[in-house]
Predicted model as a PDB file, atoms N, CA, C, CB and O in Angstrom, pLDDT in the B-factor column:
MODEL        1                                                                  
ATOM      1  N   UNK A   1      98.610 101.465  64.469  1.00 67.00           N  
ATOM      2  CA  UNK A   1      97.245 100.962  64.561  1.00 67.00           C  
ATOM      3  C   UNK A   1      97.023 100.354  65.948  1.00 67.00           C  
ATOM      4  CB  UNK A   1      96.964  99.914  63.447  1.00 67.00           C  
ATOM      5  O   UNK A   1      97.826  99.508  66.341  1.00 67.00           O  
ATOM      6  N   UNK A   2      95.874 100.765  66.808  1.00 79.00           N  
ATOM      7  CA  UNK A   2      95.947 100.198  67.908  1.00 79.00           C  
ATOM      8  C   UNK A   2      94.458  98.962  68.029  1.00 79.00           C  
ATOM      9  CB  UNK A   2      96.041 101.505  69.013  1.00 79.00           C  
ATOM     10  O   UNK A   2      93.286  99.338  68.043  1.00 79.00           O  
ATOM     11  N   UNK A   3      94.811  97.801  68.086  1.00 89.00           N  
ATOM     12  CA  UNK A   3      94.265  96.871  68.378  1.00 89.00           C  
ATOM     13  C   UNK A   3      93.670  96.926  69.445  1.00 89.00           C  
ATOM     14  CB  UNK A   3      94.865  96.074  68.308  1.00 89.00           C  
ATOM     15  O   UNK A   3      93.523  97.720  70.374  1.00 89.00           O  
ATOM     16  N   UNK A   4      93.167  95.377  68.987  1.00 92.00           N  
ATOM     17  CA  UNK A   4      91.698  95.383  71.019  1.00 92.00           C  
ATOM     18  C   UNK A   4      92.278  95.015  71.638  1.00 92.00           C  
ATOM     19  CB  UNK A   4      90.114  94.369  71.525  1.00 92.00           C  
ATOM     20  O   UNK A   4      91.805  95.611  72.606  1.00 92.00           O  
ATOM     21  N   UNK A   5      93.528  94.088  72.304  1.00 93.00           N  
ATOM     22  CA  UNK A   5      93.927  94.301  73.510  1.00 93.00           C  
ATOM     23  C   UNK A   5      94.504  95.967  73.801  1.00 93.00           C  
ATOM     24  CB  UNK A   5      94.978  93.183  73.721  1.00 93.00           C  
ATOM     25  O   UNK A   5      94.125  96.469  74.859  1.00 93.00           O  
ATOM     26  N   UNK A   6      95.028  96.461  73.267  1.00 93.00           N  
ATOM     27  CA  UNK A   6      95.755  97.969  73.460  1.00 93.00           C  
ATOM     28  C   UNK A   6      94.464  98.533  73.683  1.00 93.00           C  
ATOM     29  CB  UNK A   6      96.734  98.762  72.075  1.00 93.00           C  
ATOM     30  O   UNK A   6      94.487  99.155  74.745  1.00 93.00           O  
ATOM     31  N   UNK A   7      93.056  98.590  72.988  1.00 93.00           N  
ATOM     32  CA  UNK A   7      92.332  99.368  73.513  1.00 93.00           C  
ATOM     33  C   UNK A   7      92.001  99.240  75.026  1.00 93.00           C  
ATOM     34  CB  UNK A   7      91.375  99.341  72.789  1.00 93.00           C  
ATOM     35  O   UNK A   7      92.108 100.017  75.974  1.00 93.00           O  
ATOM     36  N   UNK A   8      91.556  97.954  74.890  1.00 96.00           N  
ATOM     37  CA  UNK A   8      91.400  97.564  76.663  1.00 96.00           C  
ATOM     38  C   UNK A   8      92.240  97.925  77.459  1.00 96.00           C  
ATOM     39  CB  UNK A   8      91.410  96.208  77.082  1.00 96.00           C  
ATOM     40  O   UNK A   8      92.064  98.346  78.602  1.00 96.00           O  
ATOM     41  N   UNK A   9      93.052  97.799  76.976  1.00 95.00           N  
ATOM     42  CA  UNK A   9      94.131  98.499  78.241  1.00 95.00           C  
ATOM     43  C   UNK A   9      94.019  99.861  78.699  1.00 95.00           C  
ATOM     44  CB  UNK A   9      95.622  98.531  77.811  1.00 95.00           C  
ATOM     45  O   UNK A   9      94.440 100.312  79.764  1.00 95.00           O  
ATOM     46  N   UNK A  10      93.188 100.685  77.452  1.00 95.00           N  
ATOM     47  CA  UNK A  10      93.255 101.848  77.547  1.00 95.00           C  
ATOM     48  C   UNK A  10      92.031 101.972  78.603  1.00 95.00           C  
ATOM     49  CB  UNK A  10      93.245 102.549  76.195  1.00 95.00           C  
ATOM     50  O   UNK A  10      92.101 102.402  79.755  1.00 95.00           O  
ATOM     51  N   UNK A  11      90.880 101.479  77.906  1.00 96.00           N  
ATOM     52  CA  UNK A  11      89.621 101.868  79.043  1.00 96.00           C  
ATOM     53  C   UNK A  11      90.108 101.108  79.928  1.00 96.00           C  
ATOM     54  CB  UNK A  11      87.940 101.528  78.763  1.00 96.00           C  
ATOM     55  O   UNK A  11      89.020 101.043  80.500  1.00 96.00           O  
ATOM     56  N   UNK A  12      91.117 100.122  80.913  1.00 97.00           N  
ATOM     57  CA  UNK A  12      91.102  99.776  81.584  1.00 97.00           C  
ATOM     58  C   UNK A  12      91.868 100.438  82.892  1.00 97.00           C  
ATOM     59  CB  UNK A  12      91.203  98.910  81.109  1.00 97.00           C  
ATOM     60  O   UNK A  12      91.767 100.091  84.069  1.00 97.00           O  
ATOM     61  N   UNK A  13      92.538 101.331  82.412  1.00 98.00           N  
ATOM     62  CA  UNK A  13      93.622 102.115  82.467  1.00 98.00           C  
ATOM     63  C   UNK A  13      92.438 103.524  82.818  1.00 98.00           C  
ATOM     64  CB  UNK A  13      94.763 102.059  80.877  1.00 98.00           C  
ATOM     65  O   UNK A  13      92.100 103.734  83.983  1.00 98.00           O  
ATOM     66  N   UNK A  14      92.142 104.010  82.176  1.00 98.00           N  
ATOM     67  CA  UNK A  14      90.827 105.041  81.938  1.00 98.00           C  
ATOM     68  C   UNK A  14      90.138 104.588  83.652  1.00 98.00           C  
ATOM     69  CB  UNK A  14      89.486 104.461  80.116  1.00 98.00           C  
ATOM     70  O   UNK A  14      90.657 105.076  84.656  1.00 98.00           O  
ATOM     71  N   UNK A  15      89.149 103.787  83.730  1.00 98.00           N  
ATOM     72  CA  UNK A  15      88.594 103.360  84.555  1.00 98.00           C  
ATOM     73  C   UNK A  15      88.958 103.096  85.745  1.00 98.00           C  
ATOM     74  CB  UNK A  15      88.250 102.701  84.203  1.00 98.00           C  
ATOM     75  O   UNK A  15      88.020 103.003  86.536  1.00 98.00           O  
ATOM     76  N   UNK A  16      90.363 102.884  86.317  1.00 98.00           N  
ATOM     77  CA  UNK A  16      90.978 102.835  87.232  1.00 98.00           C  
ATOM     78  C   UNK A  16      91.415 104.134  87.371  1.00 98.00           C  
ATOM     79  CB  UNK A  16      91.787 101.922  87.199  1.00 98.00           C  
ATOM     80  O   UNK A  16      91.742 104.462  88.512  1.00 98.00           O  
ATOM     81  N   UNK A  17      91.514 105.067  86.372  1.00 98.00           N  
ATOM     82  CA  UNK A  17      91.956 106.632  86.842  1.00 98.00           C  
ATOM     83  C   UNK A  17      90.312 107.309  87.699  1.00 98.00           C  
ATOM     84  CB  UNK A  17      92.500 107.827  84.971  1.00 98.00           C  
ATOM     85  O   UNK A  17      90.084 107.939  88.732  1.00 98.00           O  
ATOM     86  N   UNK A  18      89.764 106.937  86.966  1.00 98.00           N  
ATOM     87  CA  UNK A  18      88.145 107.296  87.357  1.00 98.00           C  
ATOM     88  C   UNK A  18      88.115 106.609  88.488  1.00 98.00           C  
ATOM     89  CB  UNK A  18      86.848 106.812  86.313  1.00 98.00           C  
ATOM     90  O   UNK A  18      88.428 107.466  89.314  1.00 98.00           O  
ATOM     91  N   UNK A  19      87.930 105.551  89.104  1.00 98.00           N  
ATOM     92  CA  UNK A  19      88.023 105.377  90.183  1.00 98.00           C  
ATOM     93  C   UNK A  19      88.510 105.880  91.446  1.00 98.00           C  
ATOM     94  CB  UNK A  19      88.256 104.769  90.037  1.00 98.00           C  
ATOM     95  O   UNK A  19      87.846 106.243  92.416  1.00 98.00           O  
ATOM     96  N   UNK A  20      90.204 105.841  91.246  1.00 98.00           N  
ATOM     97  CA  UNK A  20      90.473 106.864  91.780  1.00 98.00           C  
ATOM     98  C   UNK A  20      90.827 108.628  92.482  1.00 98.00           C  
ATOM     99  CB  UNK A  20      90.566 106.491  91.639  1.00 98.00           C  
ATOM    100  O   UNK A  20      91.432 109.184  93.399  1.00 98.00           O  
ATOM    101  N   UNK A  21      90.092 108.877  91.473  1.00 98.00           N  
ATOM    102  CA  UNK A  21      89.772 110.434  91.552  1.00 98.00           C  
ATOM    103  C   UNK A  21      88.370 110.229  92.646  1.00 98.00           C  
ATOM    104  CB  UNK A  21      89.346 111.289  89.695  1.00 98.00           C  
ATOM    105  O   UNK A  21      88.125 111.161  93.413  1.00 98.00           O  
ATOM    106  N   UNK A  22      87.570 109.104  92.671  1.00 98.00           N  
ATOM    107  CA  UNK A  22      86.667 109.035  93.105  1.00 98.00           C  
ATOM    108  C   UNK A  22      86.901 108.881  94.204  1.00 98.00           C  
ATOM    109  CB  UNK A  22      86.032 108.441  92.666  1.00 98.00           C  
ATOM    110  O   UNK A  22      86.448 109.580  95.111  1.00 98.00           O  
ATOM    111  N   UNK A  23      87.472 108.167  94.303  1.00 98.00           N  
ATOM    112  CA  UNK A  23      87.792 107.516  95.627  1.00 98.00           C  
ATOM    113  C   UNK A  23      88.815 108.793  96.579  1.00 98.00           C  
ATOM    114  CB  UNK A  23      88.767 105.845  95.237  1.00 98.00           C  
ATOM    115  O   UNK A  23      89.169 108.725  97.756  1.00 98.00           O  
ATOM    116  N   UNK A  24      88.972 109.427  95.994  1.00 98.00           N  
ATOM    117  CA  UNK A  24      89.527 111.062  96.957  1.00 98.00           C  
ATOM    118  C   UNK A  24      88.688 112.027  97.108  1.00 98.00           C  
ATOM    119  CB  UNK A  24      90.693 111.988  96.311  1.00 98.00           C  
ATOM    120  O   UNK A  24      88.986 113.098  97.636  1.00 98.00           O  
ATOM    121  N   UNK A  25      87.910 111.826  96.797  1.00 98.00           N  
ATOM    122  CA  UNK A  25      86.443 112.854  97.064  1.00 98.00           C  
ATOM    123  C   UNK A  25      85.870 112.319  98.309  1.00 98.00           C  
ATOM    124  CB  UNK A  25      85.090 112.751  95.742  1.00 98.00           C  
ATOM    125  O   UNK A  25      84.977 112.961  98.861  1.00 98.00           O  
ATOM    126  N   UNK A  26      86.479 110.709  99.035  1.00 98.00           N  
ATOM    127  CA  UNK A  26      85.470 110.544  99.653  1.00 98.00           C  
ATOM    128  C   UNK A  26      86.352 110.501 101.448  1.00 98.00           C  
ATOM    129  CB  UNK A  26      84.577 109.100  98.923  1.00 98.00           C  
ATOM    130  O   UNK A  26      87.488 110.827 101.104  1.00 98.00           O  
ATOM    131  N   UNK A  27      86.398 110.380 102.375  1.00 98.00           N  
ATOM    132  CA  UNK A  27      86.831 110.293 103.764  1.00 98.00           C  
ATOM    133  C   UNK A  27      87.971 108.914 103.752  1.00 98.00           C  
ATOM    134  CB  UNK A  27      85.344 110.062 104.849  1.00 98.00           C  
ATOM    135  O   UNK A  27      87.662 107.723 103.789  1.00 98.00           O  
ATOM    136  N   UNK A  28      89.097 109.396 103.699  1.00 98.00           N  
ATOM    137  CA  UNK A  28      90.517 108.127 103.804  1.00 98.00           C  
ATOM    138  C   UNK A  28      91.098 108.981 104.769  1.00 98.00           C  
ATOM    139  CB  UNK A  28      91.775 107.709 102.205  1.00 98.00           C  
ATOM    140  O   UNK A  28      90.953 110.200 104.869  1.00 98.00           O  
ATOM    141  N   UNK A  29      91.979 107.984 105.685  1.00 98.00           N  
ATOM    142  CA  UNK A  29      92.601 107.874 106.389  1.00 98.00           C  
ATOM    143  C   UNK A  29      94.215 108.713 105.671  1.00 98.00           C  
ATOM    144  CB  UNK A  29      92.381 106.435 106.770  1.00 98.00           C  
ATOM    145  O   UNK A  29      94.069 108.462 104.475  1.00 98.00           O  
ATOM    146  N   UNK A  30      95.429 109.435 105.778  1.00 98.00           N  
ATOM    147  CA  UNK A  30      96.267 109.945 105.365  1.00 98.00           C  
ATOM    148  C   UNK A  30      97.202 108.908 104.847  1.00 98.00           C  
ATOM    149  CB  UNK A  30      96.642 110.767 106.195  1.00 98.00           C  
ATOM    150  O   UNK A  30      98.055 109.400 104.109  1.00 98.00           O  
ATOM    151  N   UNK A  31      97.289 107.732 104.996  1.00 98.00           N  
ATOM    152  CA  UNK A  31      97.972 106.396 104.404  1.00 98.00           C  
ATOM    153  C   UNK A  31      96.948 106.113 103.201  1.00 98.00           C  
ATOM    154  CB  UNK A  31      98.074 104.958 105.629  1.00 98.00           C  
ATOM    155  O   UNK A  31      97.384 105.996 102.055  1.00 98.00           O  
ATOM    156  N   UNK A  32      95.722 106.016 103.453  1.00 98.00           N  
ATOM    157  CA  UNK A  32      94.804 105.608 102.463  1.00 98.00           C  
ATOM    158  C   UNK A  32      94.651 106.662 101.030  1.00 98.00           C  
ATOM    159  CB  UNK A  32      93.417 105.483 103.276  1.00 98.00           C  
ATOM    160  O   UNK A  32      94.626 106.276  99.862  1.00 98.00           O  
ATOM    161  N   UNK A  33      94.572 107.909 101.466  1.00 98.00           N  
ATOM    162  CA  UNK A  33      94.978 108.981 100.691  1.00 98.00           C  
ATOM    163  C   UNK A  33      96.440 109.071 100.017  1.00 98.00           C  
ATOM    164  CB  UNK A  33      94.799 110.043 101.507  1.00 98.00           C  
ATOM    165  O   UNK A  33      96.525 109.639  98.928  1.00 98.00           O  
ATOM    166  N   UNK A  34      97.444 108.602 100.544  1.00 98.00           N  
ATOM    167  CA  UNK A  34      98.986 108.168 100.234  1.00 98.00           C  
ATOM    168  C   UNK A  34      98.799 107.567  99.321  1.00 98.00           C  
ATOM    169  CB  UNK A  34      99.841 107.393 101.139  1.00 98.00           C  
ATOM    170  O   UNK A  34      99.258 107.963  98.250  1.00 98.00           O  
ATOM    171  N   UNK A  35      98.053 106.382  99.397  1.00 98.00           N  
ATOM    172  CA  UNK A  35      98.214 105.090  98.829  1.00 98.00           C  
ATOM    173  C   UNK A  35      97.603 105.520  97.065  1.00 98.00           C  
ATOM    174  CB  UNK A  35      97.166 103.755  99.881  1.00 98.00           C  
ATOM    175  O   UNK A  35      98.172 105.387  95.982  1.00 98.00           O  
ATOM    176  N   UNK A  36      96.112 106.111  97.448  1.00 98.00           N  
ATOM    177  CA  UNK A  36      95.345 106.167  96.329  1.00 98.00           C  
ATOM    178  C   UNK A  36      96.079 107.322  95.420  1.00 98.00           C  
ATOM    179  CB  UNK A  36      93.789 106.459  96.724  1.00 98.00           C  
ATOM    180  O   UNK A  36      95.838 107.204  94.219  1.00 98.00           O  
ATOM    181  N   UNK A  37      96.792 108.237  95.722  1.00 98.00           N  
ATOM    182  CA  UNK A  37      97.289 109.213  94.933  1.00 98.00           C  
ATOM    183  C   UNK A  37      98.345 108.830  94.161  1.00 98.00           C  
ATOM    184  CB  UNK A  37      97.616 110.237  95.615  1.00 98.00           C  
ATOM    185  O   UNK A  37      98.463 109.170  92.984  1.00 98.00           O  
ATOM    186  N   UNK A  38      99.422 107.878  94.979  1.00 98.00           N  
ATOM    187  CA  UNK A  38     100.287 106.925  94.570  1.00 98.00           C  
ATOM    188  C   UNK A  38      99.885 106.223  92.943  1.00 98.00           C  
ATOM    189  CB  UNK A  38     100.259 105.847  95.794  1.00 98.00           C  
ATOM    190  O   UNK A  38     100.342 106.388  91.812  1.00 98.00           O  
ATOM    191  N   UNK A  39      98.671 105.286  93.603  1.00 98.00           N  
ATOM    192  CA  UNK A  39      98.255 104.536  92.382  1.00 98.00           C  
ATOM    193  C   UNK A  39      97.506 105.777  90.848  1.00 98.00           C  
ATOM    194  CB  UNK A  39      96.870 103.278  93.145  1.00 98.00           C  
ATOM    195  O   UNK A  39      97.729 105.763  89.638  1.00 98.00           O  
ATOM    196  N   UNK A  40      96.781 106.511  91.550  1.00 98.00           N  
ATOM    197  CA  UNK A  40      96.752 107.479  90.797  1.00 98.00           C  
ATOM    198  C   UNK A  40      97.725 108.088  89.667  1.00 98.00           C  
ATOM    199  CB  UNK A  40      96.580 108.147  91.540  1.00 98.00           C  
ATOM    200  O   UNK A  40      97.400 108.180  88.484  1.00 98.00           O  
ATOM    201  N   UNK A  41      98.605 108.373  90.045  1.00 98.00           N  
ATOM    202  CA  UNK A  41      99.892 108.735  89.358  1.00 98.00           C  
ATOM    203  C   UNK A  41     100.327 107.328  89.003  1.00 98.00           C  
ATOM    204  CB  UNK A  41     101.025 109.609  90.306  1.00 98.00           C  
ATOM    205  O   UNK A  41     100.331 107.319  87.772  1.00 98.00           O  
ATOM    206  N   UNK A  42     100.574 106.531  89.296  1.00 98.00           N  
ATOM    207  CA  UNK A  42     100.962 105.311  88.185  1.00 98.00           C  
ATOM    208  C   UNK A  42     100.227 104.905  87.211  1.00 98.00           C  
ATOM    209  CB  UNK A  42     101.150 104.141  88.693  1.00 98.00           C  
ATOM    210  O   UNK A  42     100.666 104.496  86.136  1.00 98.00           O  
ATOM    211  N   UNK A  43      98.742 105.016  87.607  1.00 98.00           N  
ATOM    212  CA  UNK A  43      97.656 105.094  86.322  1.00 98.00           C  
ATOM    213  C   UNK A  43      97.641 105.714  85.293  1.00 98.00           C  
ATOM    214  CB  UNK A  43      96.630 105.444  86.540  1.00 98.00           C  
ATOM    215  O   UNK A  43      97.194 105.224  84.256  1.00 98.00           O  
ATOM    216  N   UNK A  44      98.224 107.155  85.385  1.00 98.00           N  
ATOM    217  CA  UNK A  44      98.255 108.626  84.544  1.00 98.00           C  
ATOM    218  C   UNK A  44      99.618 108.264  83.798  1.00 98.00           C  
ATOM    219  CB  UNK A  44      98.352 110.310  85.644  1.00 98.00           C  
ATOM    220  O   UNK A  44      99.791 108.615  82.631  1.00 98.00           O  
ATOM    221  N   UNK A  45     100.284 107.769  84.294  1.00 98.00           N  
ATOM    222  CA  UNK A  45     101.979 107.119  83.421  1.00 98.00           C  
ATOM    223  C   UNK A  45     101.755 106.426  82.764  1.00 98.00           C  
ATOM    224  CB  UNK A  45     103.166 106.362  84.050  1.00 98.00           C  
ATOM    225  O   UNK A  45     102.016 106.547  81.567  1.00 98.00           O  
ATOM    226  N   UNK A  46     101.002 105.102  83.432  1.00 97.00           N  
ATOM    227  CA  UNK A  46     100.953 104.150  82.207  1.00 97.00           C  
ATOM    228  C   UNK A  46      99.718 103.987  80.973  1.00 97.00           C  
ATOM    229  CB  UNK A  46     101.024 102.851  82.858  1.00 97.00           C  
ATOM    230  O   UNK A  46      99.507 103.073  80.177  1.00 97.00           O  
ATOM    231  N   UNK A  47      98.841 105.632  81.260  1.00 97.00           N  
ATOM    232  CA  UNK A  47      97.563 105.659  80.092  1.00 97.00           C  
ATOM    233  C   UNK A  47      98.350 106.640  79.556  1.00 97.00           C  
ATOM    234  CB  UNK A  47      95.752 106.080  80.461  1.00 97.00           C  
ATOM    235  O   UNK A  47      97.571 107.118  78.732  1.00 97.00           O  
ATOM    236  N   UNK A  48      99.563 107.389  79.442  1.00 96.00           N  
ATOM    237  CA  UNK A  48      99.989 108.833  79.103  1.00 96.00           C  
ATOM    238  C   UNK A  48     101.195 107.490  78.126  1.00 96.00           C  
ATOM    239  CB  UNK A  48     100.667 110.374  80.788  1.00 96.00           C  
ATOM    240  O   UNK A  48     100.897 107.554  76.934  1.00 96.00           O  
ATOM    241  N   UNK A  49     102.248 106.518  78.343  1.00 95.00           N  
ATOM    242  CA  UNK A  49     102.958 105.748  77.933  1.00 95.00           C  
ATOM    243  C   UNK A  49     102.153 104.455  76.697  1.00 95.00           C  
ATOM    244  CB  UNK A  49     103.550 105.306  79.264  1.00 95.00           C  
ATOM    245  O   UNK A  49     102.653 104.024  75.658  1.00 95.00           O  
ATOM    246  N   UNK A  50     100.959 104.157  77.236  1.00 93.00           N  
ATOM    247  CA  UNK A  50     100.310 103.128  76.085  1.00 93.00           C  
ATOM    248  C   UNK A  50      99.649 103.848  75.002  1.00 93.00           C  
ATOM    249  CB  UNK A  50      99.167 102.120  76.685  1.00 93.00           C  
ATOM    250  O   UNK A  50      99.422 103.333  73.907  1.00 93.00           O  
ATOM    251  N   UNK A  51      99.268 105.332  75.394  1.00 90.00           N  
ATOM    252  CA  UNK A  51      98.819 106.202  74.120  1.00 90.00           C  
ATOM    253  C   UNK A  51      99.930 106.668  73.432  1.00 90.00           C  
ATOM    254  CB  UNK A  51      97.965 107.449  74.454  1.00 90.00           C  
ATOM    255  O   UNK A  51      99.758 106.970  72.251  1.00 90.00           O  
ATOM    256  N   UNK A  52     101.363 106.828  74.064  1.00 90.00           N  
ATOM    257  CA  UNK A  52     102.113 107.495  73.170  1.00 90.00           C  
ATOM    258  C   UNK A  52     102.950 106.234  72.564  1.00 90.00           C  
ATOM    259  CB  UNK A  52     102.978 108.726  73.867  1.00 90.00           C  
ATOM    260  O   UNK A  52     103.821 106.524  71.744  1.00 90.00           O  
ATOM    261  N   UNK A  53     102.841 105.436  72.756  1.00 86.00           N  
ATOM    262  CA  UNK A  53     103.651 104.444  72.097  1.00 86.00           C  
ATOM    263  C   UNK A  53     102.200 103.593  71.088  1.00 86.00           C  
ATOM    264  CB  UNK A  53     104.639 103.308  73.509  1.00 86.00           C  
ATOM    265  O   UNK A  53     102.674 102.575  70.584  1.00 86.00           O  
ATOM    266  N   UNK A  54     101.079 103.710  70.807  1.00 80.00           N  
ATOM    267  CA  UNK A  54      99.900 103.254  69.994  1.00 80.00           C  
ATOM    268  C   UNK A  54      99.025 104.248  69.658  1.00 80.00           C  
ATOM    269  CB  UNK A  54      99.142 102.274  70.629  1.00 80.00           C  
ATOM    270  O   UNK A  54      97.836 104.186  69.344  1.00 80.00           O  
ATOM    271  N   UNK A  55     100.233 105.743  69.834  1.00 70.00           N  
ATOM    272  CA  UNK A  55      99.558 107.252  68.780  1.00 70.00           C  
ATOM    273  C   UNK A  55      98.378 107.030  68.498  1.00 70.00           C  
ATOM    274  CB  UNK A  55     100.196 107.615  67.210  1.00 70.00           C  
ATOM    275  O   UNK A  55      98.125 106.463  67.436  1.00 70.00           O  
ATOM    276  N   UNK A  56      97.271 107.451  69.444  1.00 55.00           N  
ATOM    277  CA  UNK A  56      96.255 107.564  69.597  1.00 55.00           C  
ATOM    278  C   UNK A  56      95.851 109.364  69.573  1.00 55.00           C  
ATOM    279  CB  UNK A  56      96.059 106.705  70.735  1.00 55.00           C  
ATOM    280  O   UNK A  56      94.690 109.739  69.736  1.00 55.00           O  
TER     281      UNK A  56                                                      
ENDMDL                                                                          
END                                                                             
């Protein structure tokens, strides 16, 4: 059963992936692009890890 903090985490998690997809559509520097793809992929781990451990 996933509760309201676990949900939040999820849209919070959600929303920071959205962000950053956004944020590569737009003119970064090749560090800045580093950086955001970086966080990107840590976003996608830890919304791919809080759904599979609160089987959603």
């Amino acid at each position: 059963m996933i509760d309201d903090q676990q949900l939040a985490r999820l849209r919070a998690h959600r929303s920071n992936i959205q962000r950053y997809r956004n944020l590569l559509q737009t003119s970064l520097t090749e560090l800045e692009r580093q950086f955001v793809e970086r966080r990107l992929t840590e976003e996608q781990s830890n919304l791919e890890s809080l759904a599979t451990s609160t089987r959603i």
